[in-house]
KOLTORTOR-192553 format. One record per residue (C-alpha): chain; y, z, x. Coordinates in Angstrom, 2 decimals, always signed. Each point is the difference from the previous one (the first is absolute). Example, Ala and Ser with C-alpha at 12.3 -4.5 7.8 and 13.67 -1.06 7.14 Angstrom:
+------+---------+---------+---------+
| unit |      py |      pz |      px |
+------+---------+---------+---------+
|    A |   -4.50 |   +7.80 |  +12.30 |
|    A |   +3.44 |   -0.66 |   +1.37 |
+------+---------+---------+---------+
This chain:
+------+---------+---------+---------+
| unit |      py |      pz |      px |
+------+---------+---------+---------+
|    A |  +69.46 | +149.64 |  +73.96 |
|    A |   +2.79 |   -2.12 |   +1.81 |
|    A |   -2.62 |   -2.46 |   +1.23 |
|    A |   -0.97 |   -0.46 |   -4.09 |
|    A |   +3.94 |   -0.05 |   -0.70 |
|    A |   +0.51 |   -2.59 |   +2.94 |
|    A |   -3.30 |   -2.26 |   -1.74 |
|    A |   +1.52 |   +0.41 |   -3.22 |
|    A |   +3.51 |   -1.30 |   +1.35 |
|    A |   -1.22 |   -2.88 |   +1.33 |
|    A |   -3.12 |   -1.29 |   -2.16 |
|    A |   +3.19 |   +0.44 |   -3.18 |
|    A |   +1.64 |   -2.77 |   +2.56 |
|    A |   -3.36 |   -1.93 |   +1.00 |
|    A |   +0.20 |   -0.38 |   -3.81 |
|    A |   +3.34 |   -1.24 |   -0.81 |
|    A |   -0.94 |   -2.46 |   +3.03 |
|    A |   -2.55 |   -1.75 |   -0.93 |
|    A |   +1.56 |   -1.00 |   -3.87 |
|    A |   +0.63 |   -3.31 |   +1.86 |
|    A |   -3.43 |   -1.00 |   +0.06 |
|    A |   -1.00 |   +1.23 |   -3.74 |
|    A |   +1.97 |   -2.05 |   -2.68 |
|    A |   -1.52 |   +3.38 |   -2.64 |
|    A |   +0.75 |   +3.41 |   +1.58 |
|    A |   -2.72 |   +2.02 |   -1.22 |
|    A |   +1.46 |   +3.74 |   -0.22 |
|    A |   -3.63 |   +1.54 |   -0.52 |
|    A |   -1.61 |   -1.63 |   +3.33 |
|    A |   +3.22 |   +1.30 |   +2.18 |
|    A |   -0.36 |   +3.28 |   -1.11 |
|    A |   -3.67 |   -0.47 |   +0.75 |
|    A |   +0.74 |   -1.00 |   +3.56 |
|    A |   +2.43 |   +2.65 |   +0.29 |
|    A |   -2.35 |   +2.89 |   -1.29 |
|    A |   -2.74 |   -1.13 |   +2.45 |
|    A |   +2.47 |   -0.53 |   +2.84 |
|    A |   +1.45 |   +3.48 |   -0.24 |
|    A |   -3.18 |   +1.50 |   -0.01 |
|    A |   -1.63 |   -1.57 |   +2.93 |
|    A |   +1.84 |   +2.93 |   +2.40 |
|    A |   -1.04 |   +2.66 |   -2.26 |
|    A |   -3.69 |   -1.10 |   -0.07 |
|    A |   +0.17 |   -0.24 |   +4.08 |
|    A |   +1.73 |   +3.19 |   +0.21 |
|    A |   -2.91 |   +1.78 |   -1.73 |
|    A |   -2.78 |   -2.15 |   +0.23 |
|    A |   +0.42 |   -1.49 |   +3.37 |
|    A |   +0.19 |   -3.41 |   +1.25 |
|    A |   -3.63 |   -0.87 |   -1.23 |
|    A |   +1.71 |   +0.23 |   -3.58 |
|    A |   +2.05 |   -2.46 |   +0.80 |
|    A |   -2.36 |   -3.27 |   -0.13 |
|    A |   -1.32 |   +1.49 |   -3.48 |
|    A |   +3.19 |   +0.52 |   -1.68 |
|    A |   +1.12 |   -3.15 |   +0.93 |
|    A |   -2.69 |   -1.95 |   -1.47 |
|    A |   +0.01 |   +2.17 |   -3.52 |
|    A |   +3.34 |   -1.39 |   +0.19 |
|    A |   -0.84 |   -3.26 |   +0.40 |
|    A |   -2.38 |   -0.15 |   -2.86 |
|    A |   +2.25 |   +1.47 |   -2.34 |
|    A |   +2.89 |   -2.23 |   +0.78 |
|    A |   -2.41 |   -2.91 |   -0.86 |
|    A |   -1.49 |   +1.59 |   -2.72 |
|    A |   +3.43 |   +1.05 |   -1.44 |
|    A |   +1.25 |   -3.97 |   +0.76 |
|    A |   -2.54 |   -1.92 |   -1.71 |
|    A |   +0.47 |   +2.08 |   -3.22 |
|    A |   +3.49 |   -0.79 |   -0.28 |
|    A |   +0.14 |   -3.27 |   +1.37 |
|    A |   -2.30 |   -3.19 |   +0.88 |
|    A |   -1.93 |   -0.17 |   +3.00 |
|    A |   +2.59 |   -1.52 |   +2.62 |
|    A |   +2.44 |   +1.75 |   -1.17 |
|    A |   -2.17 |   +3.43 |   +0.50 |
|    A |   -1.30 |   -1.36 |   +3.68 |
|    A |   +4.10 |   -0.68 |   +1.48 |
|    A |   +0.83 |   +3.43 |   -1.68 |
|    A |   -2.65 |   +1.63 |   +1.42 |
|    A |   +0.64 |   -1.49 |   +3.23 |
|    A |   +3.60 |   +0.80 |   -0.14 |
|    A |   -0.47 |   +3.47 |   -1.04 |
|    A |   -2.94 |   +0.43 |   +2.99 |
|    A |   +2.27 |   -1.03 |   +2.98 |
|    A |   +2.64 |   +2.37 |   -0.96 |
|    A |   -2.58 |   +2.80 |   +0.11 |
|    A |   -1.54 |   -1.34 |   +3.31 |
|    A |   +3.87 |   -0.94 |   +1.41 |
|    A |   +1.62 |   +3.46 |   -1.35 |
|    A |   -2.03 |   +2.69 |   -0.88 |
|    A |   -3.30 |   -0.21 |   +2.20 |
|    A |   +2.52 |   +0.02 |   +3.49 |
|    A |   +1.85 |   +3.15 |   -1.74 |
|    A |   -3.04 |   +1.72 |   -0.68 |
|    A |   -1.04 |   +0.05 |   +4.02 |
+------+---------+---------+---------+
């Protein structure tokens, strides 16, 4: 639960950070990245690490999938890169 609150705490930071590189904050991709970041240490907590590799790649998909509905296709590829590195940066360390 603290390592969730912790994730949480510092993916809501990881995304007032990286406003500098999007000119368009999109609200619904943060809270995308910050739903999927948070639950990376619950899914290794009771799944186990092999969860891990899984979850991260659903997540992947439906950051892309969610991006290209909303916006064109660069635009969907830098935020799904953005969002991706935060997860791989914040949340996939925590969850160890």
């Amino acid at each position: 639960m603290a390592i969730s609150a912790l994730t949480l705490a510092a993916l809501l930071e990881y995304a007032n950070l990286t406003i500098i590189h999007v000119q368009k904050r999109n609200k619904f991709s943060d809270l995308l990245g910050i739903v999927s970041g948070v639950s990376l240490p619950a899914l290794c907590y009771f799944f186990g690490r092999d969860a891990l590799l899984p979850g991260v790649l659903a997540g992947l998909f439906i950051f892309f999938f969610a991006g290209t509905l909303r916006k064109d296709f660069r635009d969907a590829v830098m935020d799904t890169a953005i969002k991706t590195l935060g997860i791989a940066y914040i949340a996939i360390p925590l969850s160890y």
